[in-house]
C-alpha positions, -999 to 999 in steps of 0.1 A, spaced: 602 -884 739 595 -907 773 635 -899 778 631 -866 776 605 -866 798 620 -889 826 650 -861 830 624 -835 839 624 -850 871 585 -849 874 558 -876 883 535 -860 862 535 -839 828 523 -804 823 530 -776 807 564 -768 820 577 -802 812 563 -803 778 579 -772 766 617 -788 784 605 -820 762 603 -803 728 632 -782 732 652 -816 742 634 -827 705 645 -797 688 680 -800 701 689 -836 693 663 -840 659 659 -802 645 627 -781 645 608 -800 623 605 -836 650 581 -805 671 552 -822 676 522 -808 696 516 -812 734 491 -824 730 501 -852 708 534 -857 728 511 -860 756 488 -886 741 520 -905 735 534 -902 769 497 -911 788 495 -943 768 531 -949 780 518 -944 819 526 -907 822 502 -894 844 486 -861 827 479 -827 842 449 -822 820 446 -781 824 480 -773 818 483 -798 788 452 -782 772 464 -748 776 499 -755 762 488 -768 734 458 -742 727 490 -714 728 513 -736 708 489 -737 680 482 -701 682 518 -697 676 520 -716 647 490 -704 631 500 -670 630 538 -682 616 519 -690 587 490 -663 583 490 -629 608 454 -622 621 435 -611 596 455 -624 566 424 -651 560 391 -637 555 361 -652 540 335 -624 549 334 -617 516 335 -633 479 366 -607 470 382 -613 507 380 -652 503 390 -651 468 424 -632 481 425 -655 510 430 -690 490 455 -673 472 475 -665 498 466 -701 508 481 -712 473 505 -689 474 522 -702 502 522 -739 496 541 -732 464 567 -713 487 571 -738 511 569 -765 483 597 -747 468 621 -746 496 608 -787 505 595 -781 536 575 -813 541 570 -804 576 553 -766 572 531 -782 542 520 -807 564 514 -778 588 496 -755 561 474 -784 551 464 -787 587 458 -755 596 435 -756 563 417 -790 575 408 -767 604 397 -738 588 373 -758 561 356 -778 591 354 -738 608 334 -726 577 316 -761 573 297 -749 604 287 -720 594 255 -713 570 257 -694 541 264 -695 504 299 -682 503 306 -701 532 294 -735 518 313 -724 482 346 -717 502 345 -752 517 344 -763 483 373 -745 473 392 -757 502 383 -794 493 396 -792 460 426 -777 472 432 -803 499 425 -832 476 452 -818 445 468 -780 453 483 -782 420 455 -779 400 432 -757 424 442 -726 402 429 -740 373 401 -754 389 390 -722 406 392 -701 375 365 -726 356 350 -725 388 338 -691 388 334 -691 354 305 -716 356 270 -714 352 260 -724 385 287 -700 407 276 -666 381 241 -672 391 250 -674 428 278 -649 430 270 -630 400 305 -627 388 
């Protein structure tokens, strides 16, 4: 990565040279060694690379954007509603077992973050179906394989009927 930076040419690292730097990644070590920018530029700072902090920011705020909506379109996730979050987390599920499938390490690693993300999202916000959903998401982060299973006693319980009357 500091290699690939040094042949930009540039005293200090911003947007422009962090897209040059993961392409140079993507070339030599494949699509899956893409890291962040702003992880690529945490690396390079503590190696003396002078940061422009806007730029960085923005790159990275637009390269996660990307990526998000490679693995769900606006819209596909939706926890408004008991029905839309139930559809949601299968999609969720539905998904890992796909890229599970094909042994993509690298987009599971990516699905469980952008899942990290959305859980601590819905964490902040108040509500019963928001607080059940982060419970869903737990037990789906800690073991995806059973989550299914889990999910199905889940809503046949006692204590979810009485809340969700389902």
């Amino acid at each position: 990565m500091f290699e690939a930076w040094r042949k930009t040419g540039s005293q200090s690292l911003g947007a422009t040279e962090l897209a040059l730097i993961q392409e140079s990644l993507r070339i030599v070590f494949g699509q899956s060694s893409i890291e962040s920018p702003a992880s690529m530029a945490r690396f390079l700072a503590d190696s003396g690379v002078p940061l422009r902090h806007p730029e960085v920011l923005q790159a990275d705020t637009i390269w996660r954007e990307a990526n998000l909506y490679e693995l769900f379109g606006p819209g596909d996730l939706d926890f408004t509603s008991l029905e839309l979050a139930l559809a949601s987390v299968t999609k969720i599920e539905d998904l890992r077992i796909q890229i599970a499938a094909e042994g993509d390490e690298t987009g599971v690693k990516r699905l469980t973050q952008h899942i990290l993300e959305t859980r601590k999202e819905l964490d902040s916000i108040n509500g019963e179906l928001a607080r059940e959903v982060v419970q869903w998401l737990k037990v789906w982060l800690q073991n995806p394989v059973i989550f299914r299973d889990w999910l199905s006693l889940r809503q046949k319980s006692a204590d979810f009927l009485q809340k969700f009357g389902h």
